[in-house]
N, C-alpha and C positions, 0 to 999 in steps of 0.2 A: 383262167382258173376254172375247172370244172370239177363240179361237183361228186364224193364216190368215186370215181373213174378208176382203175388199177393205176397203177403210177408207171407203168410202158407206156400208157395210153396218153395221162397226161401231160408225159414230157414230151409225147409228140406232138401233140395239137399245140402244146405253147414253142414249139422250135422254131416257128417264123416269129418269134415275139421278142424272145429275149438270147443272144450272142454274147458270150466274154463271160460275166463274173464267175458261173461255174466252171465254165473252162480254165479262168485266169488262176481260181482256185486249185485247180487240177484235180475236178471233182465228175464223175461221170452228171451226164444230162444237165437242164438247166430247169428252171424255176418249175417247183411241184404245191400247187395250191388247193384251195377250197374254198366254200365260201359259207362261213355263221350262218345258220338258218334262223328268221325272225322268231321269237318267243315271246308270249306275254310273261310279264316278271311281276310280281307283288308289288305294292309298293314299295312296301320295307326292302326288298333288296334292289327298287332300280333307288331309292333314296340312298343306302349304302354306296351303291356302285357309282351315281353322281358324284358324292363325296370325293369316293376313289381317285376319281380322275379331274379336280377342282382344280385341284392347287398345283398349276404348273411351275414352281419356282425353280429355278436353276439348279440342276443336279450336282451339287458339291457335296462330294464324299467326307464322310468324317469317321476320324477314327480316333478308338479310345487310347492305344497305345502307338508309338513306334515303331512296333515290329509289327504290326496291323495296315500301318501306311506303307511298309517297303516292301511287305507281304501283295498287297495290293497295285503297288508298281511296277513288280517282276511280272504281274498277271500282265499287267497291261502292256506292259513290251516284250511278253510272249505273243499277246491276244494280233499287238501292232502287225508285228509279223507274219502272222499265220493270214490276216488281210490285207497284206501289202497291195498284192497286185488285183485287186477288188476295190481299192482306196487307194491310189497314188499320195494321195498328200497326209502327211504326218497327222496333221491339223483336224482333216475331215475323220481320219481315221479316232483321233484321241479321243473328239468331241462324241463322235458314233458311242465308243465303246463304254466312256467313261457314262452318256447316256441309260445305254442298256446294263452295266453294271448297277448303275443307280437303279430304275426300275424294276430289275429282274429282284433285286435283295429288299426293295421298299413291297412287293406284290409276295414276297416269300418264294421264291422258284428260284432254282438252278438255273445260274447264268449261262453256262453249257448248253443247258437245255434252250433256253430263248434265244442264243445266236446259233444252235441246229433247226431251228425252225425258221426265223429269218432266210436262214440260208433256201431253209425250201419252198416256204412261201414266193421270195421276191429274187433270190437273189443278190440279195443285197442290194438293190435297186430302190433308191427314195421316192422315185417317181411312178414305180408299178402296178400298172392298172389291171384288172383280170376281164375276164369277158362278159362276168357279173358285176363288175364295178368295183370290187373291192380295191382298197389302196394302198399304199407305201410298204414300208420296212414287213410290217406283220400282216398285210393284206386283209386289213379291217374294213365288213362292211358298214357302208356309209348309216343304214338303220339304225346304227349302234348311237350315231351321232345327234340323233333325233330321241332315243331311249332316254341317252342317259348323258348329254351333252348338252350344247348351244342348237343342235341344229343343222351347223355347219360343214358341211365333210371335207368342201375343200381345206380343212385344219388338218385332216388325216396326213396330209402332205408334209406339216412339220415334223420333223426327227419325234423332238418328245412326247409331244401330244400322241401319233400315232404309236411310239413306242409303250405310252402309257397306256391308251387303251387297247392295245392287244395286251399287255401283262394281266391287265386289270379282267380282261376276259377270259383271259385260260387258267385266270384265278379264281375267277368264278365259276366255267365249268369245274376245276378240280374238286370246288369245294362241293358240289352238283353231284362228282362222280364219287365221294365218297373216299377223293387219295387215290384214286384209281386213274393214274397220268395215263395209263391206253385207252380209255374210254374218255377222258377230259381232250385228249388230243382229235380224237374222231371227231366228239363236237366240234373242237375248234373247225374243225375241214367241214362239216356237213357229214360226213361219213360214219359215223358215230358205231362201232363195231366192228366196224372193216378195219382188216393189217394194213395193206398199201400204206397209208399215210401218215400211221403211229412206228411205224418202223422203216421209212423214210427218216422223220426226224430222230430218231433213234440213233441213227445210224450216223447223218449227219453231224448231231450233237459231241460223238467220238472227236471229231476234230477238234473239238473247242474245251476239251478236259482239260487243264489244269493242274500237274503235280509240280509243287515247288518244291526241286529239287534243294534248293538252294536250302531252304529250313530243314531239309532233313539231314543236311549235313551235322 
């Protein structure tokens, strides 16, 4: 992951790093990251943000109606689909998605949006380390874990955990930017003002739209 860079640049230096899941995708280049720049936080908002990210309990979706739960499983076995060959197993893939559905909608953000950014961060890669250290699914760095965690970064490694704190951070910068997702996404990278990396995920995020056709019938 490096920091700022144009995005020509950074999908070169990581092409000895990472092979398959953008390709598998059928997506040009492979993983395009950054890395959070440390920040002092007030109290009141790393106490907030601790909270955020406390309570890992198992993501079970619930829904008020019926047509809310079938709505949400047409997603899912679109979403299955569109990562088949990124996730061979049904299982890792449900678990992934139904994951980052849950957090993306518990942090308030388009789920679109947080598996186009996955996508460019990692790859899809649980295990993706950058050259800054950063981790997993949403390439969080480990300081964050120390902020406003245990401590621990090797937890970045777990699906939810790492998924929750990157939602939990690009929640925080948006609320930082004002609602302003191109300047909350810079932060996210380090790059805070620069295109390259807000329209990467942009861009990426188009794959992961969502029209259920099916209700509009």
């Amino acid at each position: 992951m490096t920091t700022g860079l144009p995005r020509r640049a950074c999908l070169a230096s990581l092409a000895s790093l990472t092979v398959g899941p953008a390709a598998w995708l059928g997506l040009p280049g492979v993983a395009h990251a950054g890395g959070q720049l440390e920040e002092p936080l007030m109290d009141s908002v790393r106490t907030a943000l601790s909270a955020s990210v406390a309570d890992l309990a198992p993501p079970a979706p619930l829904f008020a109606t019926t047509e809310a739960r079938i709505a949400y499983l047409r997603w899912l076995g679109t979403m299955s689909d569109r990562l088949r060959r990124a996730k061979p197993s049904w299982e890792v893939r449900r678990d992934f998605l139904q994951t980052v559905w849950y957090e993306s909608k518990r942090a308030g953000l388009d789920v679109s949006l947080v598996l186009g950014l996955i996508q460019v961060e990692s790859a899809f890669r649980k295990f993706a380390v950058s050259s800054v250290g950063a981790r997993g699914y949403m390439q969080v760095m480990p300081f964050w874990t120390r902020t406003i965690g245990d401590g621990d970064p090797g937890k970045l490694f777990h699906m939810q955990t790492n998924l929750r704190f990157g939602c939990v951070i690009l929640r925080h910068y948006l609320d930082r930017e004002r609602g302003d997702l191109f300047m909350a996404l810079g932060r996210y990278n380090g790059s805070r003002g620069k295109p390259p990396y807000p329209n990467a995920v942009f861009a990426a995020q188009g794959r992961w739209q969502f029209q259920d056709r099916a209700a509009e019938a």
